[in-house]
mmCIF file of the N, C-alpha and C atoms, coordinates in Angstrom:
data_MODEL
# 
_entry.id   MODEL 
# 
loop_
_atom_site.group_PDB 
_atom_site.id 
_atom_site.type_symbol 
_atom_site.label_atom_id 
_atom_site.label_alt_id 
_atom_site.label_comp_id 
_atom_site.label_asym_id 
_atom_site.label_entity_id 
_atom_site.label_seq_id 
_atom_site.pdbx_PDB_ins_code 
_atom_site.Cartn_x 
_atom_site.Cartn_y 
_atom_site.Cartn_z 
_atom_site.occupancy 
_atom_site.B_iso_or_equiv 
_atom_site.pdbx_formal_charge 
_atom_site.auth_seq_id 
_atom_site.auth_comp_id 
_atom_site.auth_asym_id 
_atom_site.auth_atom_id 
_atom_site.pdbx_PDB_model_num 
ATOM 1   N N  . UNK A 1 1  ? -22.354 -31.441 33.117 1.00 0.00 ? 1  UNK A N  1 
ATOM 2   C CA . UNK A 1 1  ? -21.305 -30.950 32.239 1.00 0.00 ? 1  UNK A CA 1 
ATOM 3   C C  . UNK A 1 1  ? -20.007 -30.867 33.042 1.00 0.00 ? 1  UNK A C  1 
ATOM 4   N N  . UNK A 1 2  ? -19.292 -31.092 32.348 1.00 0.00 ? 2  UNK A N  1 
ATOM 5   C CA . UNK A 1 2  ? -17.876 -31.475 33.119 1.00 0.00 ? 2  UNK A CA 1 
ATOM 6   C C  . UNK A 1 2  ? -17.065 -29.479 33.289 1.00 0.00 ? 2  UNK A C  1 
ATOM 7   N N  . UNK A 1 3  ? -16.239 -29.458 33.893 1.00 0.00 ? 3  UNK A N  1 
ATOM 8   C CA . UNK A 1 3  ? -15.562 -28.086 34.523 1.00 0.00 ? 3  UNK A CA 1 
ATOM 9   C C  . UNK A 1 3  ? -15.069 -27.927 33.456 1.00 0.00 ? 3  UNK A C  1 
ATOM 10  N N  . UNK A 1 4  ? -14.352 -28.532 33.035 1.00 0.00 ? 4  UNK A N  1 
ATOM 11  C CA . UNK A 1 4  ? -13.393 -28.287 31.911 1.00 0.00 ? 4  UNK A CA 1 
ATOM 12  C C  . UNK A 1 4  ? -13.706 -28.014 30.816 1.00 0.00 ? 4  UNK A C  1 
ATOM 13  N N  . UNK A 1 5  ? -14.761 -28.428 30.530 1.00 0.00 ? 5  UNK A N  1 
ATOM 14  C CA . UNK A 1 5  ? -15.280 -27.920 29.029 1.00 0.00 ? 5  UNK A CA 1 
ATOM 15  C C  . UNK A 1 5  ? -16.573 -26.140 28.962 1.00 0.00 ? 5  UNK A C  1 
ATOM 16  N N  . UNK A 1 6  ? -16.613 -26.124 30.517 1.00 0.00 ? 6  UNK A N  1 
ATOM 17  C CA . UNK A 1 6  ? -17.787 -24.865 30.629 1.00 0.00 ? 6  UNK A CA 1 
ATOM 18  C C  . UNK A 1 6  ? -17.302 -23.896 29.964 1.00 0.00 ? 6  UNK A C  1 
ATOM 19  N N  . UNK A 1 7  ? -16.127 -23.459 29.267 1.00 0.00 ? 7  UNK A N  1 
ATOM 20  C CA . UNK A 1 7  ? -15.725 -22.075 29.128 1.00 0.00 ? 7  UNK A CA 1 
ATOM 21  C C  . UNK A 1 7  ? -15.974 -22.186 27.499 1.00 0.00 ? 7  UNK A C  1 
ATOM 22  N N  . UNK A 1 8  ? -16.136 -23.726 26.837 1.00 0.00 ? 8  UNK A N  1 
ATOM 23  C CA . UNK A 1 8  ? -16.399 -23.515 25.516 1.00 0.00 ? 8  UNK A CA 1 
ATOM 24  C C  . UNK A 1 8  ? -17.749 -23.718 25.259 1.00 0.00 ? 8  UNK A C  1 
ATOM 25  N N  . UNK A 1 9  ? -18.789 -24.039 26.341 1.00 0.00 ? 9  UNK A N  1 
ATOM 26  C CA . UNK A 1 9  ? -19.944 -24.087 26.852 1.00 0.00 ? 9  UNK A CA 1 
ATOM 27  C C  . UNK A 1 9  ? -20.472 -22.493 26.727 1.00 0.00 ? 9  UNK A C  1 
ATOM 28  N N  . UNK A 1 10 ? -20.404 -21.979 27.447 1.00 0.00 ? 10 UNK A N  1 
ATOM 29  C CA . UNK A 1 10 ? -20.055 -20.505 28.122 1.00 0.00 ? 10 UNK A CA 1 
ATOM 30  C C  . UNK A 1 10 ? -20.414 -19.646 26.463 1.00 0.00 ? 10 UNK A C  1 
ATOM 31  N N  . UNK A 1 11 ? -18.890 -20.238 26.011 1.00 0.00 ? 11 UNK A N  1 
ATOM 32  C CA . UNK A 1 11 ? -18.847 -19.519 24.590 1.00 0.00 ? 11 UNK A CA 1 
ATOM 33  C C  . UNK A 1 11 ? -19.824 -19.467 23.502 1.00 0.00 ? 11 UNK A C  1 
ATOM 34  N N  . UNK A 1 12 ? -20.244 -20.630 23.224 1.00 0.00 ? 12 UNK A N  1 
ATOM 35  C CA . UNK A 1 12 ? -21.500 -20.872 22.485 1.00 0.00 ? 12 UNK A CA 1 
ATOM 36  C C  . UNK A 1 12 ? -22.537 -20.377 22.735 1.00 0.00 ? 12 UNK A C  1 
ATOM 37  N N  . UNK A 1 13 ? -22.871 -20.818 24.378 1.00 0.00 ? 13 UNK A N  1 
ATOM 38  C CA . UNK A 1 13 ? -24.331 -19.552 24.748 1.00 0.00 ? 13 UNK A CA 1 
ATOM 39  C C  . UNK A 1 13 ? -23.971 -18.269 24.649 1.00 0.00 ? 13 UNK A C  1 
ATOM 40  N N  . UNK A 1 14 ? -23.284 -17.429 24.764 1.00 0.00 ? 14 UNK A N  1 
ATOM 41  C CA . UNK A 1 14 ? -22.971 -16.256 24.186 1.00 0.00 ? 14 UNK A CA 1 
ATOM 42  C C  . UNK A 1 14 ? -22.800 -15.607 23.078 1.00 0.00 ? 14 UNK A C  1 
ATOM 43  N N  . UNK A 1 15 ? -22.707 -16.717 22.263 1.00 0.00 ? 15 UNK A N  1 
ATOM 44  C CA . UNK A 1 15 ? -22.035 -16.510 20.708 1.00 0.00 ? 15 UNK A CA 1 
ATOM 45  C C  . UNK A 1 15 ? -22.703 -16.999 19.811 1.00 0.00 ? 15 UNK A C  1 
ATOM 46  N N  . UNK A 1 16 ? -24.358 -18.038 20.382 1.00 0.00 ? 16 UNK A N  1 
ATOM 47  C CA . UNK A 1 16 ? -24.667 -18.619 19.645 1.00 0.00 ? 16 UNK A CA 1 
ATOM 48  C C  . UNK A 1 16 ? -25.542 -18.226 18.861 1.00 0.00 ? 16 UNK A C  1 
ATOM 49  N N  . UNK A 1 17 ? -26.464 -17.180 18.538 1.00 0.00 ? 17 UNK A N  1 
ATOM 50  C CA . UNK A 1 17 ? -26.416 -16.167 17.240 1.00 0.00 ? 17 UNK A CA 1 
ATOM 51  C C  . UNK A 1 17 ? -26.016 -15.875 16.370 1.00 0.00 ? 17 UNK A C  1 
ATOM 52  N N  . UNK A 1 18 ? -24.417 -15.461 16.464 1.00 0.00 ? 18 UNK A N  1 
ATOM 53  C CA . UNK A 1 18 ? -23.618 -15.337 15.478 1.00 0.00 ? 18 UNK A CA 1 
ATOM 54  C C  . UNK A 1 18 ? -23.344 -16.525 15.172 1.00 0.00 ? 18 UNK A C  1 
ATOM 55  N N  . UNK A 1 19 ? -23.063 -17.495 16.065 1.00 0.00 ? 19 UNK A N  1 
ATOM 56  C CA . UNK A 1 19 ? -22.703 -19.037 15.166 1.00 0.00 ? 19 UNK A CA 1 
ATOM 57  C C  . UNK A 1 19 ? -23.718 -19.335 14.178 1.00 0.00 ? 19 UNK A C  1 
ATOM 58  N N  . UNK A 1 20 ? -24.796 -19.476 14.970 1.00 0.00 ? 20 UNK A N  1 
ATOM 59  C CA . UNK A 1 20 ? -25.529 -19.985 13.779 1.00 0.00 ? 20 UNK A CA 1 
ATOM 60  C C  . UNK A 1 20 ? -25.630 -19.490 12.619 1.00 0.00 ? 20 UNK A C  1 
ATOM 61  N N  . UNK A 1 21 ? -25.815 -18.025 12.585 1.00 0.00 ? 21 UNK A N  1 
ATOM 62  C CA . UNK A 1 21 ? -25.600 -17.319 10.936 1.00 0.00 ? 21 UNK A CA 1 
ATOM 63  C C  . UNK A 1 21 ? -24.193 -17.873 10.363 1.00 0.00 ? 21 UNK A C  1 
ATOM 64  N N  . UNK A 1 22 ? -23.065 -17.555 11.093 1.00 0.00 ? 22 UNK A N  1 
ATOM 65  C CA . UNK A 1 22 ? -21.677 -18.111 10.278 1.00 0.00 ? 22 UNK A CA 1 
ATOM 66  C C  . UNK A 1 22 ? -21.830 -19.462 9.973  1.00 0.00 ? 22 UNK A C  1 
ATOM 67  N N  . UNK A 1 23 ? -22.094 -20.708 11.199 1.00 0.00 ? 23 UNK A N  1 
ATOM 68  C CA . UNK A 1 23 ? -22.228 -22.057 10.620 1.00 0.00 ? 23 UNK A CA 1 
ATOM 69  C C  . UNK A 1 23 ? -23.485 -22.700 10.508 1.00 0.00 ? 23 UNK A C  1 
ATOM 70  N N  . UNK A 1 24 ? -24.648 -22.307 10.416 1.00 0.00 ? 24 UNK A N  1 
ATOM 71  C CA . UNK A 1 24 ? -25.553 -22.998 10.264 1.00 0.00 ? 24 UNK A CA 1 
ATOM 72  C C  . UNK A 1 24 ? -25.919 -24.877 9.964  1.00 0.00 ? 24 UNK A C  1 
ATOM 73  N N  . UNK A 1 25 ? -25.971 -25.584 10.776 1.00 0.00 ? 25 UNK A N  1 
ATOM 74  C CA . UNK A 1 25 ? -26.082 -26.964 10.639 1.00 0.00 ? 25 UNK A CA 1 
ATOM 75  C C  . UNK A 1 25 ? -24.244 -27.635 10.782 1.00 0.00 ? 25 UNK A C  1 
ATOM 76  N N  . UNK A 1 26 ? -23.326 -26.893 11.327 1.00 0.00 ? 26 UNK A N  1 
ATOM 77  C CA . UNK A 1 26 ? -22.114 -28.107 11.378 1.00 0.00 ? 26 UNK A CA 1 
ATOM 78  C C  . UNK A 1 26 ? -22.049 -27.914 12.097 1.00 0.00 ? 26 UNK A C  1 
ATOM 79  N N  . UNK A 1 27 ? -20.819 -29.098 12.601 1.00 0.00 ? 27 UNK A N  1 
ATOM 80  C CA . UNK A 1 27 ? -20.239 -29.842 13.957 1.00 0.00 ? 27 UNK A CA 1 
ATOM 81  C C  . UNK A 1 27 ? -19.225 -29.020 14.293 1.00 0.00 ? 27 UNK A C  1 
ATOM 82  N N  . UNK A 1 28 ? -19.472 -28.161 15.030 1.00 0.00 ? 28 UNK A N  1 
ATOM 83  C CA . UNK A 1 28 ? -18.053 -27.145 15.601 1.00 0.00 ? 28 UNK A CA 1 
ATOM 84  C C  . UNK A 1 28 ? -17.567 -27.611 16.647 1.00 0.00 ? 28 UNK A C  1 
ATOM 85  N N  . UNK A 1 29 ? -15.951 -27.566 16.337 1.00 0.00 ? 29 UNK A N  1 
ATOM 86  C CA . UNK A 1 29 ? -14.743 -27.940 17.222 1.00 0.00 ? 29 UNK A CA 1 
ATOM 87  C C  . UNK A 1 29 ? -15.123 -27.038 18.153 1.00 0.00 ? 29 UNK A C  1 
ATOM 88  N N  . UNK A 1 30 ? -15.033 -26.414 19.453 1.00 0.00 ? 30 UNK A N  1 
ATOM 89  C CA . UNK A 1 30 ? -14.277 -25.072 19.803 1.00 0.00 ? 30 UNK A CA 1 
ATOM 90  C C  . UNK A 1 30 ? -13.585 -26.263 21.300 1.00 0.00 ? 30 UNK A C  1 
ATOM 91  N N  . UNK A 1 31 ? -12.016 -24.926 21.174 1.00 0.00 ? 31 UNK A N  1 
ATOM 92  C CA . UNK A 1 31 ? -10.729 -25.555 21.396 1.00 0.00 ? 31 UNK A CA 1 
ATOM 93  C C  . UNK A 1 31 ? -10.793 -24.600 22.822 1.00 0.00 ? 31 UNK A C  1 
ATOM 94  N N  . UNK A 1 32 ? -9.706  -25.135 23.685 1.00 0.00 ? 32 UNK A N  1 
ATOM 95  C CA . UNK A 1 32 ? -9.867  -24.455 25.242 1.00 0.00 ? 32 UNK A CA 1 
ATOM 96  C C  . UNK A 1 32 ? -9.714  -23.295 25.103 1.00 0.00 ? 32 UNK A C  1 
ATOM 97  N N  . UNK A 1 33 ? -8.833  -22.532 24.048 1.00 0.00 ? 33 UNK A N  1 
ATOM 98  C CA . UNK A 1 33 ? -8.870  -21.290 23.878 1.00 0.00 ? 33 UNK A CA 1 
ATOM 99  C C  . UNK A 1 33 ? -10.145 -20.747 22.718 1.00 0.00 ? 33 UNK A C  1 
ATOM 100 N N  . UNK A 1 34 ? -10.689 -21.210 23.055 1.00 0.00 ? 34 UNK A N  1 
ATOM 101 C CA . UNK A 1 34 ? -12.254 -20.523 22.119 1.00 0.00 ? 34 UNK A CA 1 
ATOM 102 C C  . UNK A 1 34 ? -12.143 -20.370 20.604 1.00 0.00 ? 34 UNK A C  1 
ATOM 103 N N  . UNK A 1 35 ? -11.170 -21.088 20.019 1.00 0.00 ? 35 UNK A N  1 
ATOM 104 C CA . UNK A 1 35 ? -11.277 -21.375 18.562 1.00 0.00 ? 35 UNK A CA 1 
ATOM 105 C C  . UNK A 1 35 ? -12.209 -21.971 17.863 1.00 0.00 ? 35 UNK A C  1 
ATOM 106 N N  . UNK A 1 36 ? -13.078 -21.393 17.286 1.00 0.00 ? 36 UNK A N  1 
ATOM 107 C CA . UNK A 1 36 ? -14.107 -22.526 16.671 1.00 0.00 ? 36 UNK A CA 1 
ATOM 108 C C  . UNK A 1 36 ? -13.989 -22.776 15.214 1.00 0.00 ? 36 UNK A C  1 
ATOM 109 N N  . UNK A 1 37 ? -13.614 -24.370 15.477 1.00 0.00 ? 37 UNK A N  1 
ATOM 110 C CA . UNK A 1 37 ? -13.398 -24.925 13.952 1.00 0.00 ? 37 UNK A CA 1 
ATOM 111 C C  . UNK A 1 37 ? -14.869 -25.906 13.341 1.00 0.00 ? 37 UNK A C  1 
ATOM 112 N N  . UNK A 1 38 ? -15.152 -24.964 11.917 1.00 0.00 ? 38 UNK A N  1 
ATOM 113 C CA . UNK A 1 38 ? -16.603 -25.867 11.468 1.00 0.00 ? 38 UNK A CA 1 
ATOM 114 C C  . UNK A 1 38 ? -16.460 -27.390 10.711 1.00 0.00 ? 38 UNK A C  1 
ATOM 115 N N  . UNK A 1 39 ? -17.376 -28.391 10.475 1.00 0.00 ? 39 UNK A N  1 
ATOM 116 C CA . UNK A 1 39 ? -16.863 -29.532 9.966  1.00 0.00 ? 39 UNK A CA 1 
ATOM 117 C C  . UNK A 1 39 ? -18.411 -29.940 9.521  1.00 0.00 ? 39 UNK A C  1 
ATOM 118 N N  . UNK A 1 40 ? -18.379 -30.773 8.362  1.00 0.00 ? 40 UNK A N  1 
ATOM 119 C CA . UNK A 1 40 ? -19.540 -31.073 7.806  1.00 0.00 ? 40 UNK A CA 1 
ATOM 120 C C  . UNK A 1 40 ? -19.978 -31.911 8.679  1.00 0.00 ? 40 UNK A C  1 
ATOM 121 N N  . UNK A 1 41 ? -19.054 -33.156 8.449  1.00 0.00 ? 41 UNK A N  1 
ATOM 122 C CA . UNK A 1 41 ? -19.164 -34.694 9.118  1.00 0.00 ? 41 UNK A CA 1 
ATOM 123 C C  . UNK A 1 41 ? -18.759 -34.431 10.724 1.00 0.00 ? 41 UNK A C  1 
ATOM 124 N N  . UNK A 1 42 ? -19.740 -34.989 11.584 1.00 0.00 ? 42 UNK A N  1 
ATOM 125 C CA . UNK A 1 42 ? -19.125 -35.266 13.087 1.00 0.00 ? 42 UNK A CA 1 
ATOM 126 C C  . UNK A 1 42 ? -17.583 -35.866 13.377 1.00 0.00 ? 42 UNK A C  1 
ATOM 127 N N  . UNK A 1 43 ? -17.703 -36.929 12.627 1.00 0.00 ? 43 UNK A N  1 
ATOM 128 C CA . UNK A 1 43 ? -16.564 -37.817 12.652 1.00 0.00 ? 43 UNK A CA 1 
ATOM 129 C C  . UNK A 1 43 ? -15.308 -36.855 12.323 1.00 0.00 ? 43 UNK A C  1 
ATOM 130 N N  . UNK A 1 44 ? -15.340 -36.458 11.439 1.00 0.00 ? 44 UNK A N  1 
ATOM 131 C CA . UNK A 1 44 ? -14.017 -35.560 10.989 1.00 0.00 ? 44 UNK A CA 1 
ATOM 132 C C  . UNK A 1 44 ? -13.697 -34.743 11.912 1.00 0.00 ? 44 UNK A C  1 
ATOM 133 N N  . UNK A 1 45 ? -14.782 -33.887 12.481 1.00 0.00 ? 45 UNK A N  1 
ATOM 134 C CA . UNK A 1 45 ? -14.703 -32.969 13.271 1.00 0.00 ? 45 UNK A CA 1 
ATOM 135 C C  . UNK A 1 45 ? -13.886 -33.501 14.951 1.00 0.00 ? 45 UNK A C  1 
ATOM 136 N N  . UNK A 1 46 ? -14.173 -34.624 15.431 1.00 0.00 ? 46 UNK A N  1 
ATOM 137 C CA . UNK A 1 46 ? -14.182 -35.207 16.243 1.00 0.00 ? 46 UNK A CA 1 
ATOM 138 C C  . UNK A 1 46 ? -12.181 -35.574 16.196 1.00 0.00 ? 46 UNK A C  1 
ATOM 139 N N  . UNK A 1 47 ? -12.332 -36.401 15.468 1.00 0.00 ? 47 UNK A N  1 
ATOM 140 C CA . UNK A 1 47 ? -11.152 -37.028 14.621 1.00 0.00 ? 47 UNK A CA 1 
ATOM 141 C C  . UNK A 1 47 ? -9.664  -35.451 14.593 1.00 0.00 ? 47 UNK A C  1 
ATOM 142 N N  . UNK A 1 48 ? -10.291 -34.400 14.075 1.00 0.00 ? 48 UNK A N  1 
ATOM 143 C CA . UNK A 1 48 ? -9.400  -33.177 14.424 1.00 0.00 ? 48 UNK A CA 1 
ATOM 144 C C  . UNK A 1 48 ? -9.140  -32.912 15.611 1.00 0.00 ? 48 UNK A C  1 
ATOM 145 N N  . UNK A 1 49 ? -10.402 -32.935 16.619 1.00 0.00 ? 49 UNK A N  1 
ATOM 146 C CA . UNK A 1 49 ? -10.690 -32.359 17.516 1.00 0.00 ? 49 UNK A CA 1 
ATOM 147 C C  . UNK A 1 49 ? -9.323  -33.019 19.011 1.00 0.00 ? 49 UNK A C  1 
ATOM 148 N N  . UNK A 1 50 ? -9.691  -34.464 18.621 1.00 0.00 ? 50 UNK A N  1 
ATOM 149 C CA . UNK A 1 50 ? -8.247  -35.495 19.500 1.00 0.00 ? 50 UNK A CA 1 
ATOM 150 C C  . UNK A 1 50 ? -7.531  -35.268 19.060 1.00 0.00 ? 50 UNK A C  1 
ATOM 151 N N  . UNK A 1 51 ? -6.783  -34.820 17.865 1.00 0.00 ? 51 UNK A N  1 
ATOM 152 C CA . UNK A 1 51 ? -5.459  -35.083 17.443 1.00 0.00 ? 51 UNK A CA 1 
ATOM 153 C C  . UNK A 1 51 ? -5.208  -33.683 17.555 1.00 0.00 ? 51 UNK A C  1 
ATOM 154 N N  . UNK A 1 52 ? -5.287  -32.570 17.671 1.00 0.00 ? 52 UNK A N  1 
ATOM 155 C CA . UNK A 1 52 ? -5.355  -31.248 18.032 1.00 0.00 ? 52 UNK A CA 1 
ATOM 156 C C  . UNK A 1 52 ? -4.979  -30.609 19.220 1.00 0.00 ? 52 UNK A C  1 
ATOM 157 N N  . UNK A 1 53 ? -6.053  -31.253 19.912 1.00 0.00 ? 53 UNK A N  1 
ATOM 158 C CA . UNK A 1 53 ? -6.397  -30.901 21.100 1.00 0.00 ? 53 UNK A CA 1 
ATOM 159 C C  . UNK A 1 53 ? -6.199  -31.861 22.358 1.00 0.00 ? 53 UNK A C  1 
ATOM 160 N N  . UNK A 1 54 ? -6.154  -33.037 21.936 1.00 0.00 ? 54 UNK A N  1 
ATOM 161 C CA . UNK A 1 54 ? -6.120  -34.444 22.995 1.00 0.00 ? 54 UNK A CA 1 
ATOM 162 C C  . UNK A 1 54 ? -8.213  -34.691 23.805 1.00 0.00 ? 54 UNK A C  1 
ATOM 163 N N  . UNK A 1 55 ? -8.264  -35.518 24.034 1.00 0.00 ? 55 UNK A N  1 
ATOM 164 C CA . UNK A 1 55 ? -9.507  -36.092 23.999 1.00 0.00 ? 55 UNK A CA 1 
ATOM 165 C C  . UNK A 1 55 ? -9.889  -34.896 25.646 1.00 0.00 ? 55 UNK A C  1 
ATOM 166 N N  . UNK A 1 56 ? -11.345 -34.612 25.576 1.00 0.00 ? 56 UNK A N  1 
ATOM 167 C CA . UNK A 1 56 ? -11.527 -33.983 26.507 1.00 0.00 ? 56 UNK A CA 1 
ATOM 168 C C  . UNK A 1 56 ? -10.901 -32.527 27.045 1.00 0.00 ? 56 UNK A C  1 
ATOM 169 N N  . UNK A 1 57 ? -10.365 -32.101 25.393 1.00 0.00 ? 57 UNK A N  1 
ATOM 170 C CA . UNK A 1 57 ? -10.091 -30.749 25.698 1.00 0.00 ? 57 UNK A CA 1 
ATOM 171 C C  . UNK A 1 57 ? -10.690 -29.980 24.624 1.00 0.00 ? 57 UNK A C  1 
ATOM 172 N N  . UNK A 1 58 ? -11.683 -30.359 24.455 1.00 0.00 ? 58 UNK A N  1 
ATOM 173 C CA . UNK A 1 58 ? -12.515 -29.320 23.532 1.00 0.00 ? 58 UNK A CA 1 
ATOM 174 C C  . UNK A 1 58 ? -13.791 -29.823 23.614 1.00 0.00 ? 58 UNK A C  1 
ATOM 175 N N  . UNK A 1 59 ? -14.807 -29.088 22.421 1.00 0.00 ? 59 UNK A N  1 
ATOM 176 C CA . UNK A 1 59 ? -16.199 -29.472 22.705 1.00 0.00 ? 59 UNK A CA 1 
ATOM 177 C C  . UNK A 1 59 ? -16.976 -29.623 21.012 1.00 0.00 ? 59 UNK A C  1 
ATOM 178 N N  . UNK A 1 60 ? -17.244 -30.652 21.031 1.00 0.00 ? 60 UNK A N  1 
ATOM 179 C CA . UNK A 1 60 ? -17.981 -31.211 19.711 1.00 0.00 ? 60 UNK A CA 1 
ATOM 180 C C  . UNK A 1 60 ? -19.438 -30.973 20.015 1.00 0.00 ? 60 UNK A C  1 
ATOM 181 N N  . UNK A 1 61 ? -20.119 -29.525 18.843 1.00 0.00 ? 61 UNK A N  1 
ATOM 182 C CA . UNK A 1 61 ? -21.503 -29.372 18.732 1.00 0.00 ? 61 UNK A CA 1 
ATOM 183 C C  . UNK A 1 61 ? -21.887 -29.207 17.755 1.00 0.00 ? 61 UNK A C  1 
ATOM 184 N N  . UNK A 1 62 ? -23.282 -29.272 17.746 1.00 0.00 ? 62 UNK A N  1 
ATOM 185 C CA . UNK A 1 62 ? -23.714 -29.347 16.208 1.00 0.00 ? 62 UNK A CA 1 
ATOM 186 C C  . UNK A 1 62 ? -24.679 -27.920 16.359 1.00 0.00 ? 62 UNK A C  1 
ATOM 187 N N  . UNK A 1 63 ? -23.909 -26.975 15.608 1.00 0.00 ? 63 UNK A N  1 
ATOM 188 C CA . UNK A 1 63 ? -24.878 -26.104 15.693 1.00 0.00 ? 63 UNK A CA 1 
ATOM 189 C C  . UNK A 1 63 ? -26.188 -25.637 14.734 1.00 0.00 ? 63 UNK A C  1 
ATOM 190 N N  . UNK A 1 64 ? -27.447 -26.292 15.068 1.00 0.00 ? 64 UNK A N  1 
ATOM 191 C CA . UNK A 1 64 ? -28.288 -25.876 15.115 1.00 0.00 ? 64 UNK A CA 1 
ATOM 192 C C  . UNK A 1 64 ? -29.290 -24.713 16.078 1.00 0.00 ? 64 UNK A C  1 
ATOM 193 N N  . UNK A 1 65 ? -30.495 -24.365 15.629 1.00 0.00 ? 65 UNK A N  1 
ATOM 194 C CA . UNK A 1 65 ? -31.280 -23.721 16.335 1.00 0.00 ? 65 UNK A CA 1 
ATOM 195 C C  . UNK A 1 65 ? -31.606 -24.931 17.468 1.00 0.00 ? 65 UNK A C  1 
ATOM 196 N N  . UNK A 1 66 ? -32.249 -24.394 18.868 1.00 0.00 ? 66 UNK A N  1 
ATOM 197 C CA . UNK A 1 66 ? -32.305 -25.056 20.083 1.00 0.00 ? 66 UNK A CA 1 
ATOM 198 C C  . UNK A 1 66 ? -31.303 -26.323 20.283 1.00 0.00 ? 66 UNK A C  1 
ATOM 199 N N  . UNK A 1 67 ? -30.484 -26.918 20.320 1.00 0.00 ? 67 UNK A N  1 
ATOM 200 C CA . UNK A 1 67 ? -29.384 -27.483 20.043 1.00 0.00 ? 67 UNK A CA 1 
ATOM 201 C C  . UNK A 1 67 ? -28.780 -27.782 21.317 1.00 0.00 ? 67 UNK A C  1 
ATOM 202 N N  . UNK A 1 68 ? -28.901 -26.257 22.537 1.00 0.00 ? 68 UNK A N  1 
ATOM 203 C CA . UNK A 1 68 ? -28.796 -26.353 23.690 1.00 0.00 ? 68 UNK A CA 1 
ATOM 204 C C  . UNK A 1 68 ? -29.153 -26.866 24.587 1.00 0.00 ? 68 UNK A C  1 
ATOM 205 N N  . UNK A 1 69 ? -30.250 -27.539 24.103 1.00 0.00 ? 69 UNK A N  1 
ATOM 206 C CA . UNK A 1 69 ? -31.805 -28.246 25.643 1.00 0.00 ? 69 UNK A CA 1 
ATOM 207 C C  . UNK A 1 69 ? -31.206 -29.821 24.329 1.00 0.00 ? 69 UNK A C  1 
ATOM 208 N N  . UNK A 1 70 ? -30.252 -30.344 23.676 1.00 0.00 ? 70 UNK A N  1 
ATOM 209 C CA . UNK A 1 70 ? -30.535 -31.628 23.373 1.00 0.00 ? 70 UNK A CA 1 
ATOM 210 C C  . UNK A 1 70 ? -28.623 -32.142 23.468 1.00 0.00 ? 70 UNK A C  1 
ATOM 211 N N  . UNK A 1 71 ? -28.727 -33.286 24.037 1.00 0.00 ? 71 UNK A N  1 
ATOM 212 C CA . UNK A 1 71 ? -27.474 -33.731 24.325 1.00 0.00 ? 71 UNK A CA 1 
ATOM 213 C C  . UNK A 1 71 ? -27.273 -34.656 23.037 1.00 0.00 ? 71 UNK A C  1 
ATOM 214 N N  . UNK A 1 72 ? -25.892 -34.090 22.029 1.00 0.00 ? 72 UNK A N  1 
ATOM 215 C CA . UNK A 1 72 ? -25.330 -35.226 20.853 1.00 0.00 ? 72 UNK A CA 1 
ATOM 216 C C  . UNK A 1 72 ? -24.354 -35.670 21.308 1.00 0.00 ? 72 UNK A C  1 
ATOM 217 N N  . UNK A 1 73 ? -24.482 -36.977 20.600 1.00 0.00 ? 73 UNK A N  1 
ATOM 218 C CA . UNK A 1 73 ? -23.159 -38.084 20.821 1.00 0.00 ? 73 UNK A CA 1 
ATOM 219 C C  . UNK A 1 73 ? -22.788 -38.438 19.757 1.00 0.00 ? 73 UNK A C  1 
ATOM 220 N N  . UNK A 1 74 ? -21.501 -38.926 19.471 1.00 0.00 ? 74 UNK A N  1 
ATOM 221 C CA . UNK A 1 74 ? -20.782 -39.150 18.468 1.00 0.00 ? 74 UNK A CA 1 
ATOM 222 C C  . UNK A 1 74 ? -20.522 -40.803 18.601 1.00 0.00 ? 74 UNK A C  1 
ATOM 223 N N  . UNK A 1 75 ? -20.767 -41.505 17.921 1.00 0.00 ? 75 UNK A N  1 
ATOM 224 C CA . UNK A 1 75 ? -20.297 -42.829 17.550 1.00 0.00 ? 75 UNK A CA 1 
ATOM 225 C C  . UNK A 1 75 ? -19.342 -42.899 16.239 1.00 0.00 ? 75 UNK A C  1 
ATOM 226 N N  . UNK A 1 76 ? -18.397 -43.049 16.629 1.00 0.00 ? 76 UNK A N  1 
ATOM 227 C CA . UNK A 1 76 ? -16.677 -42.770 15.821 1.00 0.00 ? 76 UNK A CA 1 
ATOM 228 C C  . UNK A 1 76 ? -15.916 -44.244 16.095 1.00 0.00 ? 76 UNK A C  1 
ATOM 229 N N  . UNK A 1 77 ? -16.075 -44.833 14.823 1.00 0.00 ? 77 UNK A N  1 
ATOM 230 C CA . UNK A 1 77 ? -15.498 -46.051 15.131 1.00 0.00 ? 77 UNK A CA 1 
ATOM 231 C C  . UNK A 1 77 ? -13.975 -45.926 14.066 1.00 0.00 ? 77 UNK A C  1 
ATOM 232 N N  . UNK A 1 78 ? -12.686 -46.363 14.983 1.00 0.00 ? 78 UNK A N  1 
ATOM 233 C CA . UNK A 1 78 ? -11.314 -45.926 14.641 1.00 0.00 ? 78 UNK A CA 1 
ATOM 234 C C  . UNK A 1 78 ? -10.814 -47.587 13.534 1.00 0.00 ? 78 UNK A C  1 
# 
């Protein structure tokens, strides 16, 4: 995991309880300052997430239960 993204890393394992009751099953933005934005579609989410934030300054997850032990990728074709 890259440095830069641990603090929205960080956030999720801490928070990820309450996430899941608030978002159950979407693709959450969260932004360097710990904003977490929910999104149905990956793509959309993703798509906000660069134009927002610029690429590699936030963190695209899908929050489900155990979610943490599995690495997602996004295939986003522009």
């Amino acid at each position: 995991m890259e440095l830069a993204l641990k603090g929205q890393y960080d956030y999720y394992v801490a928070h990820e309880g309450e996430l899941l009751q608030q978002y159950p099953g979407k693709h959450l933005v969260i932004s360097d300052n710990l904003q977490v934005f929910p999104f149905v579609n990956p793509k959309d989410a993703y798509r906000f997430g660069v134009k927002n934030f610029g690429a590699g300054h936030f963190m695209l997850h899908k929050c489900v239960p155990g979610s943490l032990n599995v690495v997602h990728t996004v295939n986003c074709a522009f």
